[in-house]
C-alpha positions as CSV (number, residue, x, y, z in Angstrom):
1,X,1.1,2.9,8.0
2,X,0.2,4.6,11.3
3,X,0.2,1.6,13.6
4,X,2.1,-1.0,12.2
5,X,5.1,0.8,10.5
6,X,4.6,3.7,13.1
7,X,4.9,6.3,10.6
8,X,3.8,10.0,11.3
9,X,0.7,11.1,9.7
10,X,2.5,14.0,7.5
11,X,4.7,11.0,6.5
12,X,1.9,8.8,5.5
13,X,0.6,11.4,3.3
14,X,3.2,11.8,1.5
15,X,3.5,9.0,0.8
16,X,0.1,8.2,-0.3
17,X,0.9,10.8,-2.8
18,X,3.5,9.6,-4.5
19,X,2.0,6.6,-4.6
20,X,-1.4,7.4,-6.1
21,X,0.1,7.8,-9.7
22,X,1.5,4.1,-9.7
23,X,-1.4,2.6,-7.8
24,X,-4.0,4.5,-10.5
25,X,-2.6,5.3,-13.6
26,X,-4.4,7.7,-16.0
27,X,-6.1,5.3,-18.0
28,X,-8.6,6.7,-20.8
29,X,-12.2,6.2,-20.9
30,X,-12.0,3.5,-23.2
31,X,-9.4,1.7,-21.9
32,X,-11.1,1.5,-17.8
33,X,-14.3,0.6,-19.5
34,X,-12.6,-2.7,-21.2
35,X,-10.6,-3.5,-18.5
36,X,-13.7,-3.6,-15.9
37,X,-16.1,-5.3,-18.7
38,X,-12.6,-8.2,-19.3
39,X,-11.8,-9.1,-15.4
40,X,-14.2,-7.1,-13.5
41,X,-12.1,-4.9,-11.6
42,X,-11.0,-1.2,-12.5
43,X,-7.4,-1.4,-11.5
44,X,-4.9,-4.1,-11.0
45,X,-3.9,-4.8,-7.8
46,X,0.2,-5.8,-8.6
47,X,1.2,-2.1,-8.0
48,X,-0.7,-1.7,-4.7
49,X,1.1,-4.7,-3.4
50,X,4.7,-3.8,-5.0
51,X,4.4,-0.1,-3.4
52,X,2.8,-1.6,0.0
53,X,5.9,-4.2,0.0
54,X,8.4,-1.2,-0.9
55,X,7.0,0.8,1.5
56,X,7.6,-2.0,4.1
57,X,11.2,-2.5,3.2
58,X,11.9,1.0,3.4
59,X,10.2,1.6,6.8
60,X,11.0,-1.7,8.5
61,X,13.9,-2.6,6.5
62,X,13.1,-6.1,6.4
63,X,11.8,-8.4,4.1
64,X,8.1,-7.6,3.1
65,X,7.7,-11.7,3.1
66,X,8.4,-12.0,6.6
67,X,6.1,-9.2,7.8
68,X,3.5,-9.5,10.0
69,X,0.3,-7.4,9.8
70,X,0.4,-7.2,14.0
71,X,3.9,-7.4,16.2
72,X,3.7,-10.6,18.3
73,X,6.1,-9.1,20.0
74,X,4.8,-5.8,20.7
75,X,1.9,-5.6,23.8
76,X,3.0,-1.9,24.5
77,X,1.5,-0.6,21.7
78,X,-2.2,0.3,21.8
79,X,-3.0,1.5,17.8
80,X,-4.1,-1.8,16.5
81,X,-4.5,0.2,13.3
């Protein structure tokens, strides 16, 4: 978010938090437990991805498809974050 979408830091936390509550839902005790014991992992990974891909459409307002992780095109910059 800092290097690659060159957002400012007050901007990436913000929004991180608006994020959180899509990315980790309140889920109850019981409900964590089974999904970790079922597939192994705590959360699910589609809402990371549709926020990251959001976020990248938003910011770069392009296509999240056709992102690169690092600008090709871009040897200025020296965060390689």
């Amino acid at each position: 978010m800092l290097g690659r979408l060159k957002m400012s830091t007050e901007d990436c936390l913000r929004k991180y938090k608006d994020f959180m509550n899509i990315v980790f839902p309140d889920k109850s005790k019981f409900w964590k437990a089974k999904d970790i014991l079922c597939s192994g992992a705590a959360w699910d990974a589609k809402p990371l991805e549709k926020v990251i891909k959001t976020l990248i459409q938003e910011t770069l307002n392009t296509d999240p498809e056709e992102v690169q992780l690092m600008d090709p095109n871009n040897t200025t910059d020296k965060c390689k974050v």
